[in-house]
N, C-alpha and C positions, 0 to 999 in steps of 0.2 A: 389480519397480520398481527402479531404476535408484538407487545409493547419493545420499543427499543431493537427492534428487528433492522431499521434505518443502519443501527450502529455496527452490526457484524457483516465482517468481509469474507466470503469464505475460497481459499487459494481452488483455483480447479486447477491442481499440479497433476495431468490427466495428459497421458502419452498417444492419445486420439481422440479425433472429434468426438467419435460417437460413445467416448466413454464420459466424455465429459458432457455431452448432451443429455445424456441418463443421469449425470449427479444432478444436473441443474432441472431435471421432470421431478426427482429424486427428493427434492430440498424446495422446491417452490410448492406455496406461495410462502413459506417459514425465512425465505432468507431472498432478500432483496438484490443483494449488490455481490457480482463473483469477481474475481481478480484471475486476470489471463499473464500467467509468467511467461519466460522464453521458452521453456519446453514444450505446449501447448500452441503459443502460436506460431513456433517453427516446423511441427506437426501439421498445422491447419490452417496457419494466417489468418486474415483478417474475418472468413467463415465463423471463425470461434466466437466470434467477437457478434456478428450475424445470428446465433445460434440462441447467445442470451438474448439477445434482443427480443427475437421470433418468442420468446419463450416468456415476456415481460422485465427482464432484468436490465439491469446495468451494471455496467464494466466498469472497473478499476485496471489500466492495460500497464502492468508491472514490467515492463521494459528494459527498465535503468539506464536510459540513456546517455550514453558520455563519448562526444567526439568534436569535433570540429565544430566551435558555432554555428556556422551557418548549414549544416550537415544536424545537426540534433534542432535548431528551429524547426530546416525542411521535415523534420522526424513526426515534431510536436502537432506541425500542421494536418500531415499527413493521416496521424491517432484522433486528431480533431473534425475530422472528415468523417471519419467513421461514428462519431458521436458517442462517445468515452464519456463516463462520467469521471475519472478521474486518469492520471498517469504521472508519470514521474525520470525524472532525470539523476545523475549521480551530482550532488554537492561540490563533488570536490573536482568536477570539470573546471570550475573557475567563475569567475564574477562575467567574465561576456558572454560567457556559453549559456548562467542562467537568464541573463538579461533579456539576450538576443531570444529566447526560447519564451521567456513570459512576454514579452513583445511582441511577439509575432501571435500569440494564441488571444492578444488583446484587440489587435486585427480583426482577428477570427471573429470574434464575437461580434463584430459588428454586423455579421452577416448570418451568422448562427450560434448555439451555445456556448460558450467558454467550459471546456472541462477543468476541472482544480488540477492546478501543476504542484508536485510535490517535488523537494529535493530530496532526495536517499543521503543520509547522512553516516554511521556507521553501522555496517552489517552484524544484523543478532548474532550471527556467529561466530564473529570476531571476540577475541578476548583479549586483554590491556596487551598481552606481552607479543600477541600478534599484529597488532596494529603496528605498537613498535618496530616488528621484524619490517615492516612496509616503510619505514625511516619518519612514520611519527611520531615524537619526542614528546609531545603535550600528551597528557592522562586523558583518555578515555573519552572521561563525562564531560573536560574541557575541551573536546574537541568536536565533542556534538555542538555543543553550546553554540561553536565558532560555527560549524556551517550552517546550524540554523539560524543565528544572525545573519551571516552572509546572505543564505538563500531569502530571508526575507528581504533586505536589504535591494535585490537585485529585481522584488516584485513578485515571486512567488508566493502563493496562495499558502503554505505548508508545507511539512516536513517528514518523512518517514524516520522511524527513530526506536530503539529498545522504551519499552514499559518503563525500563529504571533511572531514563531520562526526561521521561515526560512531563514529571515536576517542576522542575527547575526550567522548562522549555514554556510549562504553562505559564510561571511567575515572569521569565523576561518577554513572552512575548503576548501576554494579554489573550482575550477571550476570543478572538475572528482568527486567529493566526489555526491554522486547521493542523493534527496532529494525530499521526494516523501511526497504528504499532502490533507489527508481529511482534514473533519472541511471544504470542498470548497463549498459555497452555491450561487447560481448567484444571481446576485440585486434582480431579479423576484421571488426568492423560499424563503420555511419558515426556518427557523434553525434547528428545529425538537433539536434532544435531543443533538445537537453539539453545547458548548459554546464558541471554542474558532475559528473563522470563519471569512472565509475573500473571496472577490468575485472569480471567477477567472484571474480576470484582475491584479488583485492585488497581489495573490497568484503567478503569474509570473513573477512580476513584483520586487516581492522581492527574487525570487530568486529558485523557485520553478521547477524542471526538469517535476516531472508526476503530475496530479492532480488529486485526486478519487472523484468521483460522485455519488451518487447513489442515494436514493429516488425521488429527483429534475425531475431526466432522467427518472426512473423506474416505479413512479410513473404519469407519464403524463399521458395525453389522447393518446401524440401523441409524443410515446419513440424517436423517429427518430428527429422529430421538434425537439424536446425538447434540444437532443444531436448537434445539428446543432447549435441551437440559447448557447449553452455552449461554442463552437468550435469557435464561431463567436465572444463570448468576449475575448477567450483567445489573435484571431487573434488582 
């Protein structure tokens, strides 16, 4: 395995199992960890997730969960059963929703793994003047700031977050606080619908633990190349 391989995520945004069971023959042993969005496991459930497994990987189960505390714990429990290496909830549920969700997966652990809970703080997508339209008044980068304070605050492991806040994420919250960031596009790939984006060189550079990938890699000619020459800028 290829140095720094630990550190890239690669999305399998794959509209059937069995396509994505071919990215993941496709990309092993080069890339360690896949992340299952809602497309994929409303496609295939928790099989998807079975499929890495069968195949040596680990899952990152990209969900976003935001509802009702005790309705996103029962959630958390649920992804931790399947044995996740990591997943995540939305920030901006609230302080008991994170609470009540790292609490219960603290539980968990006593009987098995704890996977890293992350909060989703603001979507790469989003841009200042749209966040706004959603009747957030606070800028942007101060608003990341807030719910990853919060989210740690409530016991959460880390934080999902654009490249271009992971600085400022790394200074307030110290070395263990885990910090994980799409929005990563290499010098050579397009931006597609991610505005807030940074290479991967850079993205570690400021202070980034995992980095997710996904159309750049998934869409190549040649998924494997593709993930190599990624691995090859982080190195």
């Amino acid at each position: 395995m290829r140095k720094n391989a630990d550190r890239l995520i690669v999305a399998l945004d794959a509209p059937t199992l069995k396509e994505a069971e071919q990215l993941v023959e496709r990309l092993s042993p080069e890339v360690k960890t896949f992340k299952i969005g809602k497309e994929l496991f409303t496609a295939a459930g928790p099989d998807a997730v079975r499929a890495v497994h069968a195949r040596g990987g680990r899952v990152f189960l990209d969900l976003k969960f935001h509802d009702i505390p005790n309705t996103v714990a029962s959630a958390c429990l649920a992804a931790a059963a399947l044995d996740v290496f990591m997943l995540n909830v939305h920030a901006s549920g609230g302080r008991e929703m994170m609470t009540k969700a790292a609490a219960a997966l603290r539980l968990r652990a006593e009987s098995g793994r704890k996977p890293i809970l992350l909060g989703v703080t603001v979507l790469t997508s989003l841009s200042a003047p749209e966040l706004k339209e959603t009747g957030v008044d606070r800028p942007l980068e101060k608003q990341v700031e807030h719910l990853a304070a919060l989210a740690r605050e409530c016991g959460l492991d880390g934080v999902v977050a654009s490249p271009h806040e992971v600085a400022a994420l790394r200074r307030a919250s110290g070395p263990d606080f885990v910090l994980v960031t799409p929005g990563v596009r290499p010098a050579w790939a397009s931006r597609g619908d991610q505005k807030r984006v940074m290479t991967p060189a850079e993205a570690v550079a400021a202070g980034a633990d995992y980095l997710v990938v996904g159309r750049p890699i998934t869409q190549d000619a040649d998924p494997r190349a593709a993930a190599a020459k990624v691995l090859d800028e982080i190195g």
